[in-house]
C-alpha positions, 0 to 999 in steps of 0.5 A: 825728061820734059817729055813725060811727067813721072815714069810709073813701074818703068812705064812713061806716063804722060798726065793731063788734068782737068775739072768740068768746062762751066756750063759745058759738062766737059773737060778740056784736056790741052797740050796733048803732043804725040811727038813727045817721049811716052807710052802711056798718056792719063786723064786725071778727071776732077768731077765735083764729087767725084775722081776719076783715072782713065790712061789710054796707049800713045799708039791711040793718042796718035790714031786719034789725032790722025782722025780728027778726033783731037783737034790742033790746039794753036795755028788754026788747022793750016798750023803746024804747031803738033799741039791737040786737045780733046774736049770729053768726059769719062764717057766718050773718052772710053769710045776713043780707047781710053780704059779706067786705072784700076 
């Protein structure tokens, strides 16, 4: 199913990826679609020296788009595209429902 990347213990998982935004100490976490076919959405968080795996509920993927905190990515905000994406660190990710995979 092109809905979810990998199903995880019976789980639908979705994975968004990303290294450090030169000269912004950010990720760019892009293509984030609450429409589509999964539970849980991971962020995959590749540091210089470090990794980090933080997961958050699709229930919290759709708040967050619904309060503006994921911005449309295409269509400019009059679009209809139901296409986000989410510029944070491990840091602000966790004051937006994210958790840490153990």
């Amino acid at each position: 199913n092109s809905d979810h990347d990998r199903i995880i213990n019976g789980v639908k998982v979705e994975i968004k990826g990303a290294t450090l935004v030169k000269k912004k100490n950010l990720f760019s976490f892009l293509q984030i679609r609450p429409d589509q076919d999964y539970c849980l959405m991971m962020f995959a968080m590749f540091y210089p020296n470090d990794f980090v795996l933080m997961e958050m509920k699709k229930e919290q993927i759709v708040k967050n788009v619904e309060l503006g905190i994921f911005k449309k990515q295409h269509e400019g905000k009059a679009g209809s595209s139901k296409t986000y994406y989410y510029y944070g660190t491990k840091e602000t990710l966790l004051t937006i429902g994210a958790t840490f995979v153990k």
